[in-house]
C-alpha positions in Angstrom: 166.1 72.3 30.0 165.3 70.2 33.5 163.1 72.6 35.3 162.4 71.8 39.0 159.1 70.0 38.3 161.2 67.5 36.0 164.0 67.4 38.8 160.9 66.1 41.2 159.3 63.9 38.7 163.1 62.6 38.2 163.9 61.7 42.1 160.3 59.8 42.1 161.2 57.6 39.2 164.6 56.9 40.1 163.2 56.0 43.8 160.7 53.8 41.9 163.6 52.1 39.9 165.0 50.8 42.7 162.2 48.5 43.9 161.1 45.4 43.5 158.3 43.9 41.9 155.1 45.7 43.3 151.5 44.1 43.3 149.3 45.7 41.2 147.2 48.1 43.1 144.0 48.0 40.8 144.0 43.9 40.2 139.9 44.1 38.6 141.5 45.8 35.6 145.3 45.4 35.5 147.7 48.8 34.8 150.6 49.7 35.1 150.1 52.9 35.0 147.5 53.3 38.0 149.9 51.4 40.2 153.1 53.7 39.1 151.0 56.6 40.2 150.1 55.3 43.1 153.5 54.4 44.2 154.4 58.1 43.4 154.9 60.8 46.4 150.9 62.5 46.0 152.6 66.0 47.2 155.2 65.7 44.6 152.6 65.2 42.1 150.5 68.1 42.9 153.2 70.3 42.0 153.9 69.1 38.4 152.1 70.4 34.9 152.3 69.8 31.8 153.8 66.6 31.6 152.6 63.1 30.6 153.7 59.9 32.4 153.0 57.0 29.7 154.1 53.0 30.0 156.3 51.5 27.4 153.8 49.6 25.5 154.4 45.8 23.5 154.9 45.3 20.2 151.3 44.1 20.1 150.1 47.4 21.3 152.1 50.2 19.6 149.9 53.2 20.0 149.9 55.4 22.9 147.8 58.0 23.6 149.0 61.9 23.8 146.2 63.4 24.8 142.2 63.4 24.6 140.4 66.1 22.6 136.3 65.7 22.1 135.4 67.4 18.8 133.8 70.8 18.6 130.2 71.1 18.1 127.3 70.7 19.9 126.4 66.8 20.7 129.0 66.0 18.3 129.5 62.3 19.9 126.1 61.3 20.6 125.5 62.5 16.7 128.7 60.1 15.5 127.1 56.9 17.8 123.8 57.4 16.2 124.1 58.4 13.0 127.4 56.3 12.1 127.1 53.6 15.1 127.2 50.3 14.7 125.8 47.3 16.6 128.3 44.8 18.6 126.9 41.3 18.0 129.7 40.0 19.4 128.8 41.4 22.9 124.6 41.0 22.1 124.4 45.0 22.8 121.1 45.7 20.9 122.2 49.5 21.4 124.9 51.5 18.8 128.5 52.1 19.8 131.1 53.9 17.9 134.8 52.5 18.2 137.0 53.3 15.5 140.5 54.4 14.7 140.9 57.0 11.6 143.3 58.7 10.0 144.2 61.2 7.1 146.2 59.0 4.7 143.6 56.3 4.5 139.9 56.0 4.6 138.5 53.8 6.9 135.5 51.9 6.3 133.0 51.5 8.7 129.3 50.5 8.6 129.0 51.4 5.1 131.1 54.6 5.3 134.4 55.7 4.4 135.8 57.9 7.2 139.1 59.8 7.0 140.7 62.9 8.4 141.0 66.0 7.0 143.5 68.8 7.9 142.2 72.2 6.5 144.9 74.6 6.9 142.9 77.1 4.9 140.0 77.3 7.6 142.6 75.9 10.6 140.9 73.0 11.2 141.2 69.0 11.4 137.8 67.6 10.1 136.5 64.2 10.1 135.1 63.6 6.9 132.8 61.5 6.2 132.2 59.1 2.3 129.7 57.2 0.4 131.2 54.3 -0.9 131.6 55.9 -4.2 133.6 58.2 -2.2 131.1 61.3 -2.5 131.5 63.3 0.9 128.4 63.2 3.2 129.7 64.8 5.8 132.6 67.3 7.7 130.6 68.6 10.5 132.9 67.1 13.3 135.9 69.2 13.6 138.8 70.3 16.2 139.8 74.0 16.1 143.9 74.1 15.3 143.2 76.4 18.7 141.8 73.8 20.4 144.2 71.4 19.5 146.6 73.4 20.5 145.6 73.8 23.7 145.2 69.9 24.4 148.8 69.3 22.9 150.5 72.0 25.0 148.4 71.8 28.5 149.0 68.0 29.0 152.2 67.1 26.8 155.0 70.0 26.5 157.1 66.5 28.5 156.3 63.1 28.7 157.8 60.3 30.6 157.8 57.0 29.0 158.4 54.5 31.3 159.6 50.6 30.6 158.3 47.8 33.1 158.5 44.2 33.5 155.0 42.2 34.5 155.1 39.1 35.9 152.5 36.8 37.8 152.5 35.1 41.3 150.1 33.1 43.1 147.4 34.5 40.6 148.6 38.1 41.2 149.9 40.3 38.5 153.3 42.4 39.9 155.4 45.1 37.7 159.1 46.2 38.2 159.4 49.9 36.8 163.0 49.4 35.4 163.7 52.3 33.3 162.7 55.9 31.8 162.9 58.3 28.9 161.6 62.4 29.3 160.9 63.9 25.7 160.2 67.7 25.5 157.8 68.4 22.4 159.0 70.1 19.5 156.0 72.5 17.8 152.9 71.9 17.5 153.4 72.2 13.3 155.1 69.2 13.7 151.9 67.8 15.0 150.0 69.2 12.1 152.0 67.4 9.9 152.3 64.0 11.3 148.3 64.2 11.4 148.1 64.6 7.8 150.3 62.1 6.9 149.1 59.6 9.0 151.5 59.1 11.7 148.8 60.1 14.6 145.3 59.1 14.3 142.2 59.8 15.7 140.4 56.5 18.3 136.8 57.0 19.6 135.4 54.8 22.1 132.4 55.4 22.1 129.9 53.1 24.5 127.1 52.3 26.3 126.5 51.9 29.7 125.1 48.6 30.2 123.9 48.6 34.1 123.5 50.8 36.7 120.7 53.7 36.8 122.4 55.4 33.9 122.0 52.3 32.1 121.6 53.4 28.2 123.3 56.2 28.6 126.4 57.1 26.5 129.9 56.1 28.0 132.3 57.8 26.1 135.9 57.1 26.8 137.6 59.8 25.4 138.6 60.6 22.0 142.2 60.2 21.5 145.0 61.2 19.3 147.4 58.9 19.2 150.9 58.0 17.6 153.4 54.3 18.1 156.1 55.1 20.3 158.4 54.6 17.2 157.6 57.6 16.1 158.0 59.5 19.0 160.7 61.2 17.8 159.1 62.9 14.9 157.3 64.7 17.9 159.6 64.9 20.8 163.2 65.3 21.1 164.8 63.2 23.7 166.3 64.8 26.9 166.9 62.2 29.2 
């Protein structure tokens, strides 16, 4: 059903459409994303809830993100960085970070673990749960609540917006052309369930360090996300438009 918020939403992004290339307005980083919003009416945004504006994504970057959920628990994602963290050679960082993907169909090793997902429909939760290489667990204290899940899946994501854009650069600037849409409604948040424990949505942590600054050593977590390739969107939302 197009409510009125979706009607709003619908007149932006068909305004949008119709211009040309637009310099990125956040050039240190690059995104499409921050520049779509800010070429959106600000009023016209205020007025809109529960629903998601995503960019298409490449075929070298599949996953999108639906929404961020940190796990349940006290200190649960300083206790992941240092008890599970890993070191970043690469970047000389002397400190522990904790970046990882993880899902339910697959353990993932990292730093001498096997990590996997968990969804405990007896106790209503989604655990993270953590092996020994001879695959004795070690550990399930980090968890999401099916409540709390449910509450992240339905407050930011009953409709999302997947937009499609063209990038280009000119005279060392980057420039996107916003050339097309797709709103999704969400199905049920069984669904969701489901394509957790099969693997079709995982889990990502970024979890950092701040490396400068007067917080300097202090953790800089990202987000956790739960995310899914836009290829199998449709497992998840039904397309409207």
């Amino acid at each position: 059903m197009i409510t009125e918020e979706l009607t709003i939403i619908n007149k932006e992004l068909e305004r949008v459409k119709k211009l040309d290339y637009v310099l990125d307005t956040n050039p240190n980083i690059g995104s499409k994303e921050k520049t779509l919003y800010d070429l959106l009416d600000k009023k016209a945004l205020k007025r809109i809830s529960n629903i998601s504006i995503k960019i298409s994504k490449k075929q070298t970057d599949k996953y999108i993100s639906l929404f961020t959920a940190p796990p349940e628990g006290k200190n649960q994602i300083k206790r992941l960085k240092d008890k599970y963290g890993y070191i970043d050679y690469s970047k000389k960082n002397k400190t522990k970070i904790f970046n990882a993907s993880i899902q339910a169909n697959y353990s993932k090793f990292i730093n001498g673990k096997l990590f996997k997902l968990k969804v405990n429909y007896d106790n209503l939760k989604l655990n993270l749960e953590v092996y020994n290489k001879d695959f004795t667990l070690i550990d399930s204290k980090t968890y999401w609540s099916f409540k709390h899940l449910m509450q992240a899946y339905n407050t930011r994501n009953k409709y999302l917006y997947l937009i499609k854009a063209w990038e280009k650069n000119e005279n060392n600037h980057k420039m996107y052309k916003y050339y097309d849409y797709n709103l999704y409604e969400l199905i049920n948040f069984k669904d969701f369930l489901e394509l957790v424990n099969n693997g079709t949505i995982r889990v990502t942590f970024h979890i950092n360090i701040i490396k400068r600054g007067p917080e300097k050593g202090q953790i800089d977590d990202k987000g956790t996300n739960f995310e899914i390739q836009e290829l199998d969107l449709l497992k998840l939302y039904r397309k409207v438009l």
